[in-house]
DSSP file (Angstrom, degrees, kcal/mol; ACC not computed):
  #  RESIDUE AA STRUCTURE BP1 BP2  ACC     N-H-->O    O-->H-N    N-H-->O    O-->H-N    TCO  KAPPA ALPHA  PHI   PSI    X-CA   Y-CA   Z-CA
    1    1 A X              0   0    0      0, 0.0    70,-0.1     0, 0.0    71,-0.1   0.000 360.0 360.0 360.0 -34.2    0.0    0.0    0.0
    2    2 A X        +     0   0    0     69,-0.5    53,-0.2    68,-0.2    52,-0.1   0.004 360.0 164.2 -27.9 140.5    3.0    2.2    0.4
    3    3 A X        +     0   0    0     51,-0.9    63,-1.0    69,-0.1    64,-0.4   0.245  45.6 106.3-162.2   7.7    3.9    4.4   -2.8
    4    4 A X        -     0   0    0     50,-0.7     2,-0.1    62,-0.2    64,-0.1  -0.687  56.4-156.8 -62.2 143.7    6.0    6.7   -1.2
    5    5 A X     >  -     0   0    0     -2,-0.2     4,-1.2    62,-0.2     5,-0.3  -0.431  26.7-114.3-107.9-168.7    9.8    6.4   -1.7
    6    6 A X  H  > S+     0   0    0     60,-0.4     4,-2.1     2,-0.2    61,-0.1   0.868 110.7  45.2-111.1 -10.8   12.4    7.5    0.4
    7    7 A X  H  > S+     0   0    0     59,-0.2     4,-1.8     2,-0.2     5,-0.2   0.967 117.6  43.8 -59.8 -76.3   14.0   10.2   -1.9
    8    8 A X  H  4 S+     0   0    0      1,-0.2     4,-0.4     2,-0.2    -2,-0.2   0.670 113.4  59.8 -68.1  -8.0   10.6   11.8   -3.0
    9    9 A X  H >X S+     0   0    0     -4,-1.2     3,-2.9     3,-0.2     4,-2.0   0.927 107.7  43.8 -52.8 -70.3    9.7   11.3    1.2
   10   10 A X  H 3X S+     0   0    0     -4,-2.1     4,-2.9    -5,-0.3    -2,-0.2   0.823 110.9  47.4 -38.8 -35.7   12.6   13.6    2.2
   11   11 A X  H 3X S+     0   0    0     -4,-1.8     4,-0.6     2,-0.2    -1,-0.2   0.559 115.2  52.7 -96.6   0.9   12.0   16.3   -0.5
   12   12 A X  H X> S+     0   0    0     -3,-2.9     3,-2.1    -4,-0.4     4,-0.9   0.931 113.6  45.7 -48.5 -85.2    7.8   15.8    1.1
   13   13 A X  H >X S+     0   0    0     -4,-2.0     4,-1.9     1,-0.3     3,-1.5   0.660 119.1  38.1 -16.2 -71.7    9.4   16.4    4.6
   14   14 A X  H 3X S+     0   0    0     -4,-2.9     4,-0.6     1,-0.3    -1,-0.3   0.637 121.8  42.9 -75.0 -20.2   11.6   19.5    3.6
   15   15 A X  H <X S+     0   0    0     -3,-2.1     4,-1.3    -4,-0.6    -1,-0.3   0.534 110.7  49.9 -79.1  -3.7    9.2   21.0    1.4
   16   16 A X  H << S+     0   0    0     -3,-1.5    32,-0.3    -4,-0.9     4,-0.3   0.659 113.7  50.5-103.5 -19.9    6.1   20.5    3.4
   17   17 A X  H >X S+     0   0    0     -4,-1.9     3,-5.2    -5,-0.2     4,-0.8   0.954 113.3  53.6 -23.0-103.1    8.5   22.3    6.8
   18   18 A X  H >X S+     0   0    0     -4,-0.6     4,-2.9     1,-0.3     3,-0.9   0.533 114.9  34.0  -3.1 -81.0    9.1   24.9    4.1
   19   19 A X  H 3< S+     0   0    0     -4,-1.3    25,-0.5     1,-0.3    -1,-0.3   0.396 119.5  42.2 -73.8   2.2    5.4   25.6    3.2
   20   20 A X  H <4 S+     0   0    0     -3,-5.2    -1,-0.3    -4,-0.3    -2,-0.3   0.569 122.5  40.1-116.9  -0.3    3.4   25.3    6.5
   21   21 A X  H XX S+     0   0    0     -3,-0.9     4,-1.6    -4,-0.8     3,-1.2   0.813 104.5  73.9-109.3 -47.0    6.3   27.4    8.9
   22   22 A X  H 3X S+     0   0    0     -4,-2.9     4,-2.7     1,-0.3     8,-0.2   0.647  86.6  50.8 -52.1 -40.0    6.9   29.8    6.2
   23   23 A X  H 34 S+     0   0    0      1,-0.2     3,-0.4     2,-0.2    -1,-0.3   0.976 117.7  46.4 -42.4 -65.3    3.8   32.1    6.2
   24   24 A X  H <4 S+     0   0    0     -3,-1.2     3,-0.3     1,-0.2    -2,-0.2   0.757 113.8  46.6 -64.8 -34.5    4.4   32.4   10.0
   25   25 A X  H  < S+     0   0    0     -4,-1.6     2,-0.3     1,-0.2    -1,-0.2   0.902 128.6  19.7 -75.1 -33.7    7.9   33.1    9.8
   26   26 A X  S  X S+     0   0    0     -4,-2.7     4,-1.0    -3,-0.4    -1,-0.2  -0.752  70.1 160.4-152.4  73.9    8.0   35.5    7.2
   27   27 A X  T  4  +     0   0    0     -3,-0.3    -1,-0.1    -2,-0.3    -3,-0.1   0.344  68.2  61.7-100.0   9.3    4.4   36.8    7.2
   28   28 A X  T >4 S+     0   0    0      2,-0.1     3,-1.5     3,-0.1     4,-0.5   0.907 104.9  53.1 -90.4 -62.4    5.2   40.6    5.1
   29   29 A X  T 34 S+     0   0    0      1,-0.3    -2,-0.2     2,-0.2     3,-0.2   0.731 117.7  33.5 -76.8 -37.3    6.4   38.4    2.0
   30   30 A X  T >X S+     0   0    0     -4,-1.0     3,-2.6    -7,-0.2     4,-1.6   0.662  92.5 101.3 -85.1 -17.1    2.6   36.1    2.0
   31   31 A X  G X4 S+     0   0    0     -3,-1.5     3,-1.6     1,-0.3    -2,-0.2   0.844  83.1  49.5 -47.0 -50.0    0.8   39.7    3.3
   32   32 A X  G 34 S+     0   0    0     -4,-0.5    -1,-0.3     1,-0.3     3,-0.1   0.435  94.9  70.7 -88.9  -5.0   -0.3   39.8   -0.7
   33   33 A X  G X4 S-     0   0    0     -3,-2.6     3,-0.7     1,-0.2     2,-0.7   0.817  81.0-170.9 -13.2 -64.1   -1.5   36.8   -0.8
   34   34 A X  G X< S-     0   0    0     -4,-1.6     3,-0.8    -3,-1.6    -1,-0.2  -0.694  70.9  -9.1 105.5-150.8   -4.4   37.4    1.2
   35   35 A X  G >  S+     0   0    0     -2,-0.7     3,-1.0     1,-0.2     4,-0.3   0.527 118.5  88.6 -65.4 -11.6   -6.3   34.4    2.3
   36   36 A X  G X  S+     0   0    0     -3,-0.7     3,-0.7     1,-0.2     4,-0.4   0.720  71.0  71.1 -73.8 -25.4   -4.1   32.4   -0.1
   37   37 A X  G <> S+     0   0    0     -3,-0.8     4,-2.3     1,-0.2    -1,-0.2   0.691  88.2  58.7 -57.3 -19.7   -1.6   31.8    2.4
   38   38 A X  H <> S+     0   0    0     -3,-1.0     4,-1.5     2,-0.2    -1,-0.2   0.541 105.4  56.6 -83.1  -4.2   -3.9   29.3    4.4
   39   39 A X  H <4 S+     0   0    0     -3,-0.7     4,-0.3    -4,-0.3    -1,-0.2   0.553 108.5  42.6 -87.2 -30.5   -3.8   27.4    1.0
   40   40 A X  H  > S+     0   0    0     -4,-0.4     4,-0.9     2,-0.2    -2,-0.2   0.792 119.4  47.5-101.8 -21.0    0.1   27.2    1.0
   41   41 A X  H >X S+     0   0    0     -4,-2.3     4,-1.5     2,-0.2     3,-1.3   0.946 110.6  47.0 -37.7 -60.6   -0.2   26.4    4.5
   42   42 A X  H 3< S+     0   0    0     -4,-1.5    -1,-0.2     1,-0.2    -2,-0.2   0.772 112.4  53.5 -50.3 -37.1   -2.8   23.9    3.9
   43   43 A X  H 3> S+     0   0    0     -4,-0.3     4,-2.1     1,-0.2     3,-0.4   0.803 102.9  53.9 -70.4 -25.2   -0.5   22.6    1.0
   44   44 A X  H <X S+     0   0    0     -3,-1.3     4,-2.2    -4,-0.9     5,-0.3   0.833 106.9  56.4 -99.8 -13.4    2.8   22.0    3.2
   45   45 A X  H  < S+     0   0    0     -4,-1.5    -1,-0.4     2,-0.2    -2,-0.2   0.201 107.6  50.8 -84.3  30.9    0.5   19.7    5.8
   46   46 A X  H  > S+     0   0    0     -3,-0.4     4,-3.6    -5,-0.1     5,-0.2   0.607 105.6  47.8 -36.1 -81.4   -0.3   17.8    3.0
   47   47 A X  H  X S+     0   0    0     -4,-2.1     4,-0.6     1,-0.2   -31,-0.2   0.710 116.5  47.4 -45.9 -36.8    3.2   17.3    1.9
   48   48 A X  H  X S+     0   0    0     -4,-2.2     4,-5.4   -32,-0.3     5,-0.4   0.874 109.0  51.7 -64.9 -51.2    4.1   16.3    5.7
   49   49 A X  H  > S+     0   0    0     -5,-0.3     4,-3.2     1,-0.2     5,-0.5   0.990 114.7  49.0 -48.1 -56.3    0.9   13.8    6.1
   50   50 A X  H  X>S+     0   0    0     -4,-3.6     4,-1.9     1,-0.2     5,-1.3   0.945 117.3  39.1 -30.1 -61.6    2.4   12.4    2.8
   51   51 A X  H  <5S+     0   0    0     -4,-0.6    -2,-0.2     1,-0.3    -1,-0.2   0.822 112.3  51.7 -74.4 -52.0    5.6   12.3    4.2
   52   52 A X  H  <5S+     0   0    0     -4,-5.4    -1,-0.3     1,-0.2    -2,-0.2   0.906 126.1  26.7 -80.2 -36.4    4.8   11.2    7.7
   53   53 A X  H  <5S-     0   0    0     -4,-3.2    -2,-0.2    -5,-0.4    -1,-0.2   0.728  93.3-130.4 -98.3 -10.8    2.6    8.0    6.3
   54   54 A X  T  <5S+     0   0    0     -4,-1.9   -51,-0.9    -5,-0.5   -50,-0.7   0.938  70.8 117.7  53.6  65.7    4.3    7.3    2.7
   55   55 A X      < +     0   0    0     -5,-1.3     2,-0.6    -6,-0.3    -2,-0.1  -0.741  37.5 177.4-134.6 100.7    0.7    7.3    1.0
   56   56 A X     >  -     0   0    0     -2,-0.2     4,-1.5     1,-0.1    -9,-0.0  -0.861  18.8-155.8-114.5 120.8   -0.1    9.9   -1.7
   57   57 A X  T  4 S+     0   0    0     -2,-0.6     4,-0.4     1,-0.2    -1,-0.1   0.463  93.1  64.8 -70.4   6.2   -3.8    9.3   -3.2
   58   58 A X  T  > S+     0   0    0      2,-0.1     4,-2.3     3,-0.1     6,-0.3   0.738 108.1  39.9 -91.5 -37.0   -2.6   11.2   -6.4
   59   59 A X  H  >>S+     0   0    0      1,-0.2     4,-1.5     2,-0.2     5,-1.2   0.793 105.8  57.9 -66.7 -18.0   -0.3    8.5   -7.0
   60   60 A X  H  <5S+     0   0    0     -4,-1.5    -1,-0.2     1,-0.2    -3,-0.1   0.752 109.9  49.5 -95.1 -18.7   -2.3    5.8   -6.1
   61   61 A X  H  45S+     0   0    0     -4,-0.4    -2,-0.2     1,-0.2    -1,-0.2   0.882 110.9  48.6 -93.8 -11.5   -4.8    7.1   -9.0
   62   62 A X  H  <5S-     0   0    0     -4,-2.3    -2,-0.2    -5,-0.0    -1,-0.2   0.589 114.2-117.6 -89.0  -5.3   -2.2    7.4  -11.6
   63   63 A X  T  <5 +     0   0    0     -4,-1.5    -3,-0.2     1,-0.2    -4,-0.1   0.601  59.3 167.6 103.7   4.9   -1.1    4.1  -10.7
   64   64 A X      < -     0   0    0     -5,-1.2     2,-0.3    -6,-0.3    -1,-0.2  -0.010  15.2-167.2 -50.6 151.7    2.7    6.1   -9.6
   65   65 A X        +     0   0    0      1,-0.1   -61,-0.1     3,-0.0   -62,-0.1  -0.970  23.5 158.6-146.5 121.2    5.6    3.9   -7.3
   66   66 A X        +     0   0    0    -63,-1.0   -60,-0.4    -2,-0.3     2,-0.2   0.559  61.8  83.0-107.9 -20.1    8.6    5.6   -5.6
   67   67 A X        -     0   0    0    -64,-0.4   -62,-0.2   -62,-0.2     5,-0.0  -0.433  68.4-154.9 -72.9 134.9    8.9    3.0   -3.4
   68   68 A X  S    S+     0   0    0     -2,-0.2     2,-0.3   -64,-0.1    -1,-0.1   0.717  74.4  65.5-114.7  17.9   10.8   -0.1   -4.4
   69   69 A X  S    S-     0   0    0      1,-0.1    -3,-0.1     2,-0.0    -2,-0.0  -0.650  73.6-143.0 -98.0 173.4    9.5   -2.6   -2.4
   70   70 A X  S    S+     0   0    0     -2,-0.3   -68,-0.2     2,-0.1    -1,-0.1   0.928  96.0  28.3 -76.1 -56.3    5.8   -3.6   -2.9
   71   71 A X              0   0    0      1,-0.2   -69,-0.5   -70,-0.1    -1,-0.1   0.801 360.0 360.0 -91.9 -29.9    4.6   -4.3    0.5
   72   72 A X              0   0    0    -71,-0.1    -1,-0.2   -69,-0.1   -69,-0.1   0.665 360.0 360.0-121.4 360.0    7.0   -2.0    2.4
C-alpha cells in the first residue's frame, strides 16, 4: 500500500516544513497573498501527512511507485 519512496519522502518532509512554517515566519512576503496563504499552509500539511505516512492518493490514482519494495 505504500507508494511513497524515500528520496521523494525527504523532499515531502523538507518541502512541506518549508510551506506550513513559512507564512508564520516571514508573514510581510505572504501579506499579498491574502487568504491564499492558508492554502500554502494547507498545501505544506499535505506534503508532511504524505511524508509522515508514505501514502499519496494522487499516486495511487495514476497508478505512480517511488517505493521499491511492494509491500513495504
Amino acid at each position: 500500500m505504500v507508494n511513497v519512496g524515500s528520496f521523494d519522502r525527504i523532499l515531502r518532509f523538507i518541502l512541506g516544513v518549508v510551506l506550513f512554517v513559512a507564512p508564520f515566519i516571514a508573514p510581510v512576503t505572504f501579506a499579498p497573498l491574502g487568504e491564499w496563504r492558508y492554502a500554502v499552509i494547507a498545501a505544506g500539511a499535505v506534503l508532511l501527512a504524505t511524508a509522515a505516512f508514505r501514502i499519496c492518493p494522487a499516486y495511487m490514482l495514476f497508478g505512480i511507485r517511488t517505493c521499491s519494495r511492494p509491500g513495504a
